[in-house]
C-alpha positions as CSV (number, residue, x, y, z in Angstrom):
1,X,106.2,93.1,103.1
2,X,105.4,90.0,104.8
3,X,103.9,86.9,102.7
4,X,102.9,83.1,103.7
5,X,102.1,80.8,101.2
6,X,100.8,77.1,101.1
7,X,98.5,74.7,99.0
8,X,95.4,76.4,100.3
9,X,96.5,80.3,98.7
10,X,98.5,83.2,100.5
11,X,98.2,85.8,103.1
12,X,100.3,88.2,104.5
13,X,100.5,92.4,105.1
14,X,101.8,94.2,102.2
15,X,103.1,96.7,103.2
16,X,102.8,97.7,107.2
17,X,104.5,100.0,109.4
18,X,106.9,98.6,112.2
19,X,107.5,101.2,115.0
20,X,110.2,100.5,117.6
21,X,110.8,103.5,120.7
22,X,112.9,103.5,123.3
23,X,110.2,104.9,126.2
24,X,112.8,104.5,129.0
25,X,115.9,102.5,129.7
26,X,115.8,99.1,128.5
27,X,112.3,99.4,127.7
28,X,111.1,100.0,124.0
29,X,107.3,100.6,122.9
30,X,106.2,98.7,119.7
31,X,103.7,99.0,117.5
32,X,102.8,97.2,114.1
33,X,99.9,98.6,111.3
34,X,99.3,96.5,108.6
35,X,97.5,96.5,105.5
36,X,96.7,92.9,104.9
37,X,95.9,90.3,102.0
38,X,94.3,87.5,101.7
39,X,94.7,85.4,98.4
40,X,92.1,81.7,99.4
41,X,92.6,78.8,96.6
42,X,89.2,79.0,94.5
43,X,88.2,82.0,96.3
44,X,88.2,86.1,95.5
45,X,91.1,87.9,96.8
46,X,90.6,90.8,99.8
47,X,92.7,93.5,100.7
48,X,92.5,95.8,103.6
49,X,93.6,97.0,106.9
50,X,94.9,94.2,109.5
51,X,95.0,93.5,112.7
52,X,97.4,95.9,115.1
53,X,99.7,94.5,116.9
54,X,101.1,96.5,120.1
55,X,103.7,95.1,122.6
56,X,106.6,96.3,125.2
57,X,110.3,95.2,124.8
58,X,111.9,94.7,128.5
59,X,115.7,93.9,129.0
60,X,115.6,92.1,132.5
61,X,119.3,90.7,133.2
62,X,122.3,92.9,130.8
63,X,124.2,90.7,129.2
64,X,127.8,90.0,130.4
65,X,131.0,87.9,129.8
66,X,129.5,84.6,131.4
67,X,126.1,85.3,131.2
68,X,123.4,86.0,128.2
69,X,120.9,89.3,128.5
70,X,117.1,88.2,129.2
71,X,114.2,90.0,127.7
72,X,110.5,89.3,127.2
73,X,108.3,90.7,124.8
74,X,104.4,90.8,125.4
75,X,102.5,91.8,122.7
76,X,98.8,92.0,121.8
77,X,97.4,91.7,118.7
78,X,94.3,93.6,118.3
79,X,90.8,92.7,115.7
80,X,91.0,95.8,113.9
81,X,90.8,93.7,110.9
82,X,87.8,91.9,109.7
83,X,88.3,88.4,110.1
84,X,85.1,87.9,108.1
85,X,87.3,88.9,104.6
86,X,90.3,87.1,106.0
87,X,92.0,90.2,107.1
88,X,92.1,89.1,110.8
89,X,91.7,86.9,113.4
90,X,88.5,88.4,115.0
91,X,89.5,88.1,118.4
92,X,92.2,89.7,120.5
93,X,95.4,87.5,121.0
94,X,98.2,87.5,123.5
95,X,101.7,86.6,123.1
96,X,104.0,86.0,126.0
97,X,107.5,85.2,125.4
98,X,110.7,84.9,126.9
99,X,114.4,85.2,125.3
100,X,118.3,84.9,125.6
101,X,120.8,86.6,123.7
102,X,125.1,85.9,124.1
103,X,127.4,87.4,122.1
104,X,131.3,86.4,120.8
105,X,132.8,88.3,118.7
106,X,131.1,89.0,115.5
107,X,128.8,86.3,116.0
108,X,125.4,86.4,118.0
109,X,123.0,84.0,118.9
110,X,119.4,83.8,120.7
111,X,115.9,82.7,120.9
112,X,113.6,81.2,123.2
113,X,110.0,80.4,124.0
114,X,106.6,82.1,123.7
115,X,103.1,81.2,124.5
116,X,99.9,82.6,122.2
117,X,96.5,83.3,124.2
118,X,94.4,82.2,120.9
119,X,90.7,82.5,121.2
120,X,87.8,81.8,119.1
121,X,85.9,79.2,117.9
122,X,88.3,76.1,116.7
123,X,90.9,78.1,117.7
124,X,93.7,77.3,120.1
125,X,96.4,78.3,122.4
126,X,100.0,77.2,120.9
127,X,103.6,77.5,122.0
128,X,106.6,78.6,119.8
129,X,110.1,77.8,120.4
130,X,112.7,79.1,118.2
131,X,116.7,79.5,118.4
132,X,118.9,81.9,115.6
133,X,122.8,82.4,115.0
134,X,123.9,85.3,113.4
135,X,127.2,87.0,111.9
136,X,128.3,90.1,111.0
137,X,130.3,89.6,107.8
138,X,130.8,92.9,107.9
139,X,130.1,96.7,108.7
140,X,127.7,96.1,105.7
141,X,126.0,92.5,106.3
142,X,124.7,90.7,108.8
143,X,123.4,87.3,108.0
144,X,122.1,84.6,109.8
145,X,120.2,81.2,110.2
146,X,117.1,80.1,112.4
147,X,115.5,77.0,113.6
148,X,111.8,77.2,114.9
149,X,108.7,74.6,116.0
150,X,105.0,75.6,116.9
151,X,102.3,73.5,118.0
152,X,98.3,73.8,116.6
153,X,96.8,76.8,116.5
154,X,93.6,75.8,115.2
155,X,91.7,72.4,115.7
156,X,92.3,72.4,111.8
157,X,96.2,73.1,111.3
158,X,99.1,70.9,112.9
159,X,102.3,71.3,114.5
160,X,105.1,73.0,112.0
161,X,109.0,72.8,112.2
162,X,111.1,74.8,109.9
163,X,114.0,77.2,109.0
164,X,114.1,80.7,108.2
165,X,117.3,82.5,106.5
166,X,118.0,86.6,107.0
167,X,120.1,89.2,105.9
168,X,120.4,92.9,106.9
169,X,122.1,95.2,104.6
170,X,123.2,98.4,106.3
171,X,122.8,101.1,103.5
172,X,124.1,103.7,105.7
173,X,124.4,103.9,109.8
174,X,120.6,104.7,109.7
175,X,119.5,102.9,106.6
176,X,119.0,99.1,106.5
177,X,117.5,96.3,104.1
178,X,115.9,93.5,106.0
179,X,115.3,90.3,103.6
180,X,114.3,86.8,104.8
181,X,112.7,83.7,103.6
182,X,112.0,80.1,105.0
183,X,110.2,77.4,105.0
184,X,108.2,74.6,107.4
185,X,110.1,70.8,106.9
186,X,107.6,69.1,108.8
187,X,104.2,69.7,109.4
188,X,101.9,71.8,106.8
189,X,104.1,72.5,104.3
190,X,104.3,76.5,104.3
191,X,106.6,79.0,102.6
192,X,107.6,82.5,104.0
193,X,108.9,86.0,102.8
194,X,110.0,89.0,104.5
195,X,111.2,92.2,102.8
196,X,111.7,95.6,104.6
197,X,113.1,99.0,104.7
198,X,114.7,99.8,108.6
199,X,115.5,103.6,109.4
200,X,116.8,103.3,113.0
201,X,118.8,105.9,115.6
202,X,121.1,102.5,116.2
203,X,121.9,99.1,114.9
204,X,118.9,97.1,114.0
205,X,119.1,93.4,115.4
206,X,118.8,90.2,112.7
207,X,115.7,89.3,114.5
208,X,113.4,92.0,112.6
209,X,114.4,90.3,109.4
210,X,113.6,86.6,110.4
211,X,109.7,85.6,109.5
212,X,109.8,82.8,111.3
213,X,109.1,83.9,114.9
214,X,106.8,86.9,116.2
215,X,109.6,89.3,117.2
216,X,109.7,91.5,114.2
C-alpha cells in the first residue's frame, strides 16, 4: 500500500504487486501492477487499475573495501491507467537513474540521481536526487533514514525537499514487513505512506521500504 496526501486530496495504489527476478547475474527483472486511487478535494473518488511500471536492475562495478557497488535502474512506466479518472499519467514515462551503495559493518548507505522523461501537456521532465543510511539493529530490524529533493514535474507543482523514515521487519528468512513514512519540508507540502508484505529467496534491501525515491 502506497499513499500521498496533500491539501488538494490523496492518491496512491492500494494494494499492487512488486516483482523482483534475478534473470541473470547481477541483473534482476522488475515489474510493478497497481490498483490505484484517487481521492481529489471536492471531487468523487475513483478506483481502478494503474499504471505498470517495468524496469531492469544492473550492478555495473561490485562493491569492495575502498570502493562502493554502482547500479542503474531504468524503468518505464506504462498508461495502462486512465489518466482521465486520475488513475494515470496518460502518457508513457522514463526513468533513468544512477546509484552507489558502501557498506561498514552493520550499517549501509546509498543513493544517487535519476532523471524522469515526463510527457504531456503541462507536463515536465524533472530530476531526483536522493541519499539513505541504514542499520541493521538486528537479525530482526533494519531501520533507516533518507534525505531526497526533486524539481517540477508539472508547469503547476514546484520543487520538493523532504525526509522519509523505513523499517524492515524480517518475520522469518523469507518473510518481511516493509513500513515507511515521510514527508516534503520545503516545497508543496506532501505526506507519504508505505506499507508492504516482502517474500524474497534473499535479504530484501531498506530501499523497497522508503516512499521517497522511485526504487521500490
Amino acid at each position: 500500500m502506497e499513499r500521498r496526501a496533500d491539501s488538494a486530496g490523496s492518491a496512491g495504489n492500494r494494494p499492487e504487486v512488486e516483482l523482483n527476478y534475478g534473470i541473470l547475474p547481477d541483473t534482476q527483472l522488475h515489474l510493478v501492477a497497481p490498483y490505484s486511487y484517487s481521492d481529489p478535494a471536492g471531487a468523487a473518488s475513483t478506483r481502478g487499475y494503474g499504471d505498470t511500471e517495468l524496469g531492469l536492475k544492473l550492478r555495473v562495478v561490485h562493491e569492495t573495501d575502498s570502493l562502493p557497488q554502482v547500479g542503474i535502474f531504468p524503468l518505464v512506466e506504462l498508461p495502462t491507467g486512465n489518466a482521465e479518472r486520475g488513475l494515470g499519467a496518460g502518457h508513457t514515462q522514463v526513468y533513468l537513474p544512477f546509484w552507489l551503495q558502501k557498506s561498514w559493518g552493520t550499517w549501509t548507505s546509498y543513493g544517487g540521481y535519476g532523471w524522469w522523461r515526463n510527457p504531456g501537456v503541462n507536463q515536465k521532465n524533472w530530476s531526483f536526487l536522493g541519499w539513505l543510511v541504514q542499520r541493521d539493529v538486528s537479525e530482526h530490524l533494519t531501520v533507516g533514514a533518507e534525505l531526497f529533493h526533486n524539481t517540477a514535474s508539472s508547469s503547476t507543482s514546484t520543487a520538493a525537499t523532504g525526509y522519509t523514515i523505513g523499517a524492515i521487519m524480517n518475520l522469518t528468512e523469507t518473510h518481511h514487513l516493509l513500513v515507511s513514512a515521510g514527508r516534503n519540508f520545503a516545497g508543496r507540502q506532501t505526506n507519504s505512506f508505505y506499507l508492504a508484505y516482502q517474500l524474497t529467496t534473499a535479504a530484501p534491501a531498506l530501499a523497497a521500504a522508503l516512499a521517497g525515491h522511485p526504487s521500490r
